[in-house]
N, C-alpha and C positions, 0 to 999 in steps of 0.2 A: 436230655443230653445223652448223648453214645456212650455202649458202656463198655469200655475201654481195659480189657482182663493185663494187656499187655506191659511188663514194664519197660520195655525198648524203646515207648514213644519218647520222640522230642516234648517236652514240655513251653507247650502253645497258650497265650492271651488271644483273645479275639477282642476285635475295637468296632463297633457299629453308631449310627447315628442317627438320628429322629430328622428330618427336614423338613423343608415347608413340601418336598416333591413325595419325600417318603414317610408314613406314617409308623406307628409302631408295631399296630400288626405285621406290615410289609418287612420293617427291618429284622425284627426277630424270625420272621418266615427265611431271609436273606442270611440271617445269624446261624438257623440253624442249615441251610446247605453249605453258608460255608464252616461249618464244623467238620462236616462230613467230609468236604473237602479236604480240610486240614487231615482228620482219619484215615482218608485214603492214600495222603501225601506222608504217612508217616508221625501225625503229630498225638498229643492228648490234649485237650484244652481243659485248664485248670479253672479258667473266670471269662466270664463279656464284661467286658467295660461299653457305656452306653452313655450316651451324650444327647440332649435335645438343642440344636443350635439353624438357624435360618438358612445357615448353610455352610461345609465345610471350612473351618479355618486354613488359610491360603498359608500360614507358615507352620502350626503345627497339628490341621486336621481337624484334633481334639483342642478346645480350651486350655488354658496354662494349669489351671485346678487340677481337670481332667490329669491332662496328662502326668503331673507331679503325682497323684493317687495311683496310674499307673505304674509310672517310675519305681514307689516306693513297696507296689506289688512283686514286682520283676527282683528287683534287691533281693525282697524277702524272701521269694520262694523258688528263687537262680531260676527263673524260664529264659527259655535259649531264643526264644523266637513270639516275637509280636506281628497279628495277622489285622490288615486292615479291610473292611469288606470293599472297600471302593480303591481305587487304581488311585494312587500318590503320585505326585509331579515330584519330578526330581529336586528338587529346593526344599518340599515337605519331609521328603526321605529321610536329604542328607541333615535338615536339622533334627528332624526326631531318636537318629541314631546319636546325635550328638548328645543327648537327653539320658535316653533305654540302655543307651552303650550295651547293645546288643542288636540281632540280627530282624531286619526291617520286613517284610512281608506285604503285598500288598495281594488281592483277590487276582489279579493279573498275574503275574511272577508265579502265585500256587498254583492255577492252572496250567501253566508252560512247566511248572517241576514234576507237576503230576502226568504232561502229555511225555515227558523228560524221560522218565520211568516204565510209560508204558508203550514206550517204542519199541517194536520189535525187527522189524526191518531196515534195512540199509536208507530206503529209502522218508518213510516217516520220520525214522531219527535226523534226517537230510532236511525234513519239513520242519520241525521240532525246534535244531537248532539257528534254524532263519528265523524263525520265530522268539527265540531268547537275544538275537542279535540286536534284534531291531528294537525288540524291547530296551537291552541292554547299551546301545550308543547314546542315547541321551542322557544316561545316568553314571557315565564314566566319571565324572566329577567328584561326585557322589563316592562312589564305590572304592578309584583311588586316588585320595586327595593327599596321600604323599608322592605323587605324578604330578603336582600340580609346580613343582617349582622347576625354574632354567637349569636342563643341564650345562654343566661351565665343562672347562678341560681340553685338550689338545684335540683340536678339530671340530668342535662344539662352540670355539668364539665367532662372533656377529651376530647376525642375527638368530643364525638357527631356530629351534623347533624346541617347544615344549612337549615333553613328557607324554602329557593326556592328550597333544596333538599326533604325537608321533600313535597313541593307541587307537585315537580317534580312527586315523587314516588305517591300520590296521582291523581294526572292525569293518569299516567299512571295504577294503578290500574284501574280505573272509564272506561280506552280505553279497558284494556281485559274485564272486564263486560260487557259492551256496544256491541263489538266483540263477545261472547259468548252468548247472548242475541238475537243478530241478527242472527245466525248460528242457535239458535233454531227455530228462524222465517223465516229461510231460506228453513229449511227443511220442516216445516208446510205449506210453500206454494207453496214450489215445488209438495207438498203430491197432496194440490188441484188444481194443473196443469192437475198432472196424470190423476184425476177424473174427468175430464172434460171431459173424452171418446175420441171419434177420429173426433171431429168435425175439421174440416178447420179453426187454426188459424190464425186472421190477427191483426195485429199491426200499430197504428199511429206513426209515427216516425217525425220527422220536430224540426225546431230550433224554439227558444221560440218564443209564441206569431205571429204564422203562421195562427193560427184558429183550431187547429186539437180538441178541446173539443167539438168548435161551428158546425162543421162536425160529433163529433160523437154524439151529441142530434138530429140533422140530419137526420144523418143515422139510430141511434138505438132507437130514439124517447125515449131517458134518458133526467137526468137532471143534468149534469154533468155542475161543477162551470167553467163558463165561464167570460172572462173582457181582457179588451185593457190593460193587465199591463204583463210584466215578470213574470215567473213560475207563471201564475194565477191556475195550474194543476201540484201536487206531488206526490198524490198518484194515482197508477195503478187503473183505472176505467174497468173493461170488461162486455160487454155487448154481450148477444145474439140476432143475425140479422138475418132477415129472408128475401130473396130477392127472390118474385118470392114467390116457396116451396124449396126455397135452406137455410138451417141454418147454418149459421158458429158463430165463438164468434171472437170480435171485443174489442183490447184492447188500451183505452188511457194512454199515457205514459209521462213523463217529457220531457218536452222541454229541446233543447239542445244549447250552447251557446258557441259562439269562446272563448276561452282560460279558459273554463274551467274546477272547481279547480281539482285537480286531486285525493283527499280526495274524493268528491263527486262520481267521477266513481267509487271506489272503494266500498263508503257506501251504494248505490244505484244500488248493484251488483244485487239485488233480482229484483228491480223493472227492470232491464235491462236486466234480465233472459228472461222477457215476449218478446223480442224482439228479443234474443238468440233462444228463439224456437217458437216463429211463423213463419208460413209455407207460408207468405204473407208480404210485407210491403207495408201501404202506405204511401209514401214519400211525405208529405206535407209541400207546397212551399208556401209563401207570393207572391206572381208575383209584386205586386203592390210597394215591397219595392228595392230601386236604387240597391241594392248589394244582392240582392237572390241569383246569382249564385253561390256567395263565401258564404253566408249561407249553400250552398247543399256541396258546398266542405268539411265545417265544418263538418256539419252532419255524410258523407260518414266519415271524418276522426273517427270519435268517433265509429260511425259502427265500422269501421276498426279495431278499438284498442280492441272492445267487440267480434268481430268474425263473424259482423253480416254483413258484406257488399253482400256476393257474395250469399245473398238470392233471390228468385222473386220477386221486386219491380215494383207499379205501380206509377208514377209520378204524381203528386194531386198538378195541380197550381193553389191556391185558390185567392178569394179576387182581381177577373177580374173587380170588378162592382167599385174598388177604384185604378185601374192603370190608369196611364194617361204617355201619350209618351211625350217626349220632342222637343218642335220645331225643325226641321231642314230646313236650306236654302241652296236648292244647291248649291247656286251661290257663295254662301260664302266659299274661299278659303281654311282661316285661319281656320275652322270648322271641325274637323274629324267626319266623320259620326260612329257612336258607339251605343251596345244595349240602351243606352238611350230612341236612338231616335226611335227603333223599334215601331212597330204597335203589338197590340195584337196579328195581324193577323200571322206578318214576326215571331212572336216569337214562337205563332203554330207549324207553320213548322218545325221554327228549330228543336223543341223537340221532334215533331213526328218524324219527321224523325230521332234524334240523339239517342232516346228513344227506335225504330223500332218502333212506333206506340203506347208503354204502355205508351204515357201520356195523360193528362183530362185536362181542363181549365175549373172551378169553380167557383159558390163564392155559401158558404155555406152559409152565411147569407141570399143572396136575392135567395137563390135555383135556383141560374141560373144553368143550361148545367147539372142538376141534376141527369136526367132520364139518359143522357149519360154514366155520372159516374156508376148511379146504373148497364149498362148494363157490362161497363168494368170490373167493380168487381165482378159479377154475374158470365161472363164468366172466370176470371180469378181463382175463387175460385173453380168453376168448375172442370177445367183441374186438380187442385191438389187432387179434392174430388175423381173424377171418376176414376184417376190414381190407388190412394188406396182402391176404391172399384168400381173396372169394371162394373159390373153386373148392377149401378146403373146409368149409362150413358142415360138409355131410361129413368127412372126416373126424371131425371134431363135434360132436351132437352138445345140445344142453347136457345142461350137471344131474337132471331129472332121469336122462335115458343112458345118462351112464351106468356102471358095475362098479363103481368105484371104493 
């Protein structure tokens, strides 16, 4: 568990679950990002509560046992906020607060407080809260159920309007604003896409908190907000790079994160356009964290869903200088050997060779295998430059007969 010096945290439960879809290694793996999550958002988590059931209880999530052990945690040790790792339907919500009689959380809601947070432009925060809205109309019920009753009174008899209808329609006006708002910011920055001429774009891609900010002060010698926390990076950063006498622009992008919300791809379509049309990805990898690989699976899926997968990628396994392999004893029977246990070395291979050779090992902070990188992306950006403009092939020589 995160070790939490500070006494300003909110004091946080986490609630996770065993299914027939998610095993226990899986959920604790799930348990612990969203810890982290909750850390980033402000919280300290005192307990997990943890439950084996076939499949979510459709009224309270967690079983009635469960949940009264919770209840009687929350009592005891006044926490302010219970965090749930899977997205609650508004009927689950609204009865479990009936229960905790306290402040409801679901893994959805903590990513939108934590994108809430680390908005820094007019814009994102524009993105942000389309994204809380949308969340947020189907659980006005929920939220306020003293709206729920007829207002009466001089000008409010017949039929009139309820309460949570009159908020309903309210929300939902604020979402087409919000929506038509961003469409004009959509197009304004598609305009300055265009304008950026025919340089070679490249795009950081990677799930949250891989390094890819710390890689692009790095590479583009910016000063782009970097920190060990979740989405510590929201808004599109691009930078012109110059490798060699080769210039392309070089853009940082949000970090990307298993199960999520599906509001955010939508509101976050602009920032995701930059990765839609770069002509370059670099897919950056944490190496040093036990499940990267199903991070890269994550990532590819989200690619996938924006149109972005079947681009040129170079594979960016950062954060060599903090992987450390896991004992193994051959002798020992009962022991499956597993990427675990791999060497920096055996894991090389694998990806060079499963990669055909487009992958790099990293670490951006201590500029290790630095120059290596700079030569991969030199030549890679290359191929695409000289493609669209032949004639500049001697201009631009290999990375070999550079001075670089």
């Amino acid at each position: 568990m995160l070790d939490v010096e500070k006494t300003d945290y909110e004091k946080c439960l986490l609630i996770g679950l065993v299914t027939r879809i998610q095993n226990e290694e899986k959920m604790t793996e799930y348990l612990d990002e969203l810890e982290f999550l909750a850390y980033t958002a402000g919280g300290k988590v005192l307990k997990r509560f943890t439950q084996k059931l076939d499949m979510p209880n459709p009224k309270t999530f967690i079983g009635t046992g469960k949940m009264e052990d919770v209840a009687a945690y929350v009592e005891q040790h006044e926490v302010g906020t219970v965090i749930f790792d899977d997205e609650l339907t508004p009927a689950q919500q609204k009865n479990i607060e009936k229960i905790l009689k306290c402040k409801i959380v679901d893994r959805t809601y903590l990513i939108l407080d934590i994108f809430a947070q680390r908005a820094q432009t007019s814009y994102a925060r524009t993105q942000v809260e389309l994204a809380q809205y949308e969340y947020l109309l189907p659980r006005l019920v929920g939220l306020w159920t003293h709206l729920e009753r007829q207002r009466g009174g001089i000008g409010m008899r017949g039929p009139g309007e309820t309460e949570i209808e009159t908020d309903r329609r309210i929300v939902r006006d604020r979402i087409a604003l919000l929506k038509k708002k961003i469409k004009t910011i959509d197009k304004q920055m598609s305009t300055q896409r265009g304008n950026r001429g025919a340089l070679v774009r490249v795009a950081l891609v990677g799930y949250t908190n891989v390094g890819k900010s710390t890689l692009m002060n790095t590479v583009a010698k910016s000063a782009v907000f970097a920190e060990n926390k979740l989405f510590a990076t929201l808004d599109t950063t691009v930078r012109k790079v110059v490798i060699g006498n080769l210039p392309f622009l070089l853009s940082d992008t949000v970090g990307f994160i298993r199960k999520l919300p599906t509001q955010l791809v939508d509101s976050f379509k602009s920032t995701l356009d930059e990765v839609r049309e770069a002509d370059l990805l670099l897919h950056v990898v944490d190496i040093s964290h036990p499940q990267f690989e199903d991070h890269i699976a994550s990532v590819n899926k989200i690619l996938d869903e924006i149109n972005g997968l079947g681009k040129p990628t170079l594979m960016v396994f950062n954060k060599i200088d903090a992987y450390q392999a896991e004992d193994f004893d051959e002798e020992d029977l009962m022991i499956e050997r597993t990427g675990a246990h791999y060497s920096l070395e055996e894991w090389e291979k694998t990806w060079m060779a499963r990669a055909n050779g487009d992958a790099i090992f990293i670490s951006a902070l201590n500029k290790d295998n630095l120059e290596a990188f700079r030569k991969k992306a030199y030549n890679r950006v290359r191929e695409i430059h000289v493609t669209r403009f032949p004639y500049n092939k001697f201009l631009y020589p290999e990375y070999e007969n550079q001075n670089l």
